[in-house]
C-alpha positions in Angstrom: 0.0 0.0 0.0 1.3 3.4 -1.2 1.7 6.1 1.6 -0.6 8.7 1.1 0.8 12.6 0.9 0.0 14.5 4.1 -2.5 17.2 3.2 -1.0 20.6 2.2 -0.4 23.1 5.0 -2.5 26.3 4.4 0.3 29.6 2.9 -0.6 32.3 2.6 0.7 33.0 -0.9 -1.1 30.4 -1.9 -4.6 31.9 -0.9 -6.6 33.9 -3.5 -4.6 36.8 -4.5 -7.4 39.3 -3.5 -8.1 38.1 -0.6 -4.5 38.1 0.6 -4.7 42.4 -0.4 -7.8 42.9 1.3 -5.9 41.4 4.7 -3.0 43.2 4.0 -4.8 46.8 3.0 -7.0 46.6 6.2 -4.1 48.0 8.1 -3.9 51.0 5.8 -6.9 53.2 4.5 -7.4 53.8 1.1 -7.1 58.1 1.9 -3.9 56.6 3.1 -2.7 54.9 0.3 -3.5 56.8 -2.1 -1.5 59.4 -0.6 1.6 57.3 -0.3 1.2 56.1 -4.3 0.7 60.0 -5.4 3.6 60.7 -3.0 5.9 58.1 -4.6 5.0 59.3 -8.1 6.1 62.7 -7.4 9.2 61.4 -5.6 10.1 59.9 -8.8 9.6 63.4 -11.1 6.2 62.7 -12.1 4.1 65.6 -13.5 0.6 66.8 -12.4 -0.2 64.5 -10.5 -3.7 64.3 -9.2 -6.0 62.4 -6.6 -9.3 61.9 -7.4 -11.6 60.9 -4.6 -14.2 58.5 -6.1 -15.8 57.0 -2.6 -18.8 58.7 -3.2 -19.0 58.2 -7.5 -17.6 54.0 -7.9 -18.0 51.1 -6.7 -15.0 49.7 -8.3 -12.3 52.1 -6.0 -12.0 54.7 -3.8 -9.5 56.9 -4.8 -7.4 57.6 -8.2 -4.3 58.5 -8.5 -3.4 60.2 -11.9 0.1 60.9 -12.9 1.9 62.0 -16.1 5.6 60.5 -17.0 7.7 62.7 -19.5 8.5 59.6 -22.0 7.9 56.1 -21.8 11.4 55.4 -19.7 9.8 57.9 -16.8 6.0 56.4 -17.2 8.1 53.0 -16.5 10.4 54.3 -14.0 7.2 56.0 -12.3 5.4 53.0 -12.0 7.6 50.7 -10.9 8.5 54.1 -7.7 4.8 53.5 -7.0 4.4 49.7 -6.9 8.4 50.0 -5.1 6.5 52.1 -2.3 2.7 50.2 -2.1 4.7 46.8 -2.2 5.7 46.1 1.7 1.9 47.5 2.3 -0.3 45.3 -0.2 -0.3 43.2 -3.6 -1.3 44.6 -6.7 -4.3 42.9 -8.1 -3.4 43.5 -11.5 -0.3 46.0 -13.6 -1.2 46.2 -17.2 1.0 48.3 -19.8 4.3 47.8 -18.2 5.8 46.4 -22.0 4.7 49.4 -23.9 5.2 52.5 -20.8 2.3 54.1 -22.6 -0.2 54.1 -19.9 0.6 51.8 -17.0 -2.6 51.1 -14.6 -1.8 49.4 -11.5 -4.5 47.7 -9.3 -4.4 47.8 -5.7 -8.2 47.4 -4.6 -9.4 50.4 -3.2 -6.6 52.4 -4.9 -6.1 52.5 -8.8 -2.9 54.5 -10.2 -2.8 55.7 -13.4 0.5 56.5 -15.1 0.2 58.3 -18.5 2.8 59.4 -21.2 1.3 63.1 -21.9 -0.3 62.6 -25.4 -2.0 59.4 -23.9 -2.9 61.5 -21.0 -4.5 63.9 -22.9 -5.9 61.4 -25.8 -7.8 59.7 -22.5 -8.8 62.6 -20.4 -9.8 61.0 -17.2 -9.6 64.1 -15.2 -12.8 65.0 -17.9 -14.5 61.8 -17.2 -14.3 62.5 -13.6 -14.4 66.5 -13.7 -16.9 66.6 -11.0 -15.6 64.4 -8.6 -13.7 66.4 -5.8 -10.0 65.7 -5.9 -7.8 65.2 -2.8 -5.4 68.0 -1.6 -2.4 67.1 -2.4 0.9 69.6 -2.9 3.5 68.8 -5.3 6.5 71.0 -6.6 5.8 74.0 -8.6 8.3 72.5 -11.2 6.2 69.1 -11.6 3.1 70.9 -12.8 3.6 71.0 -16.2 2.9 73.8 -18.4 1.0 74.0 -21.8 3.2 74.7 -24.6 3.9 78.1 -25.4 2.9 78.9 -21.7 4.7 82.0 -20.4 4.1 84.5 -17.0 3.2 87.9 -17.9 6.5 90.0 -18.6 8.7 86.5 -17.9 10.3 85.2 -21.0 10.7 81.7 -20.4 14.4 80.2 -21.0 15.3 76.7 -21.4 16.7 76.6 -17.9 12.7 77.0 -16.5 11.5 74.2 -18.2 12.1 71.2 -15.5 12.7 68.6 -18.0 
């Protein structure tokens, strides 16, 4: 008679993916996290980078966190600050567009963070699908909101040492 294999011990990593972030997200809010991701975005250069509070408007999230990378290298480099930051607090349910560095969406439940190249940004418009959702206070660096082209304060001729890229 063949011994039979004692029954698996219960890991973990080994339970459903979202049920493992939901434990580990309890010990952080979603206010809080989303804070932390829009944090590590502009720690890594990011541009106009926003928090939009969606509690009250989805069902899907609580908060999202928009930022703008100056090329595909700085979406990439963005995203992977973010998920660098979030990591030690919670999984990601899901990363999608890490190959191209277009737009880079990572999942983490109650917080979604959007990482955009600017045309994509702009082609997308999210801040227009949510324009009347109130957006989290959040202060970031004169020099990482970016400036529409040809933008230029009265009686200040703009030189290539003001542009922060």
């Amino acid at each position: 008679m063949r011994e039979q294999p004692a029954p698996a011990v219960p890991n973990e990593l080994d339970a459903n993916p979202i049920t493992v972030t939901r434990t580990l997200q309890e010990s952080l809010d979603s206010e809080t996290l989303a804070r932390a991701a829009a944090q590590a975005a502009v720690d890594k250069k990011a541009l106009d980078v926003i928090i939009i509070d969606a509690r009250k408007h989805a069902n899907y999230c609580d908060f999202l966190v928009i930022a703008t990378g100056r090329n595909d290298r700085h979406v990439l480099a963005v995203a992977q600050g973010v998920d660098e930051v979030l990591a030690p607090e919670c999984l990601a349910l899901g990363r999608e567009g890490l190959s191209k560095g277009q737009w880079v969406l990572l999942d983490y439940g109650e917080v979604i963070v959007h990482v955009f190249y600017q045309p994509i940004r702009e082609s997308y418009d999210l801040e227009g699908l949510w324009q009347s959702v109130p957006r989290l206070a959040f202060d970031i660096p004169e020099e990482l909101k970016s400036r529409p082209e040809g933008y230029s304060l009265p009686g200040v001729e703009a030189t290539p040492e003001d542009e922060p890229w």
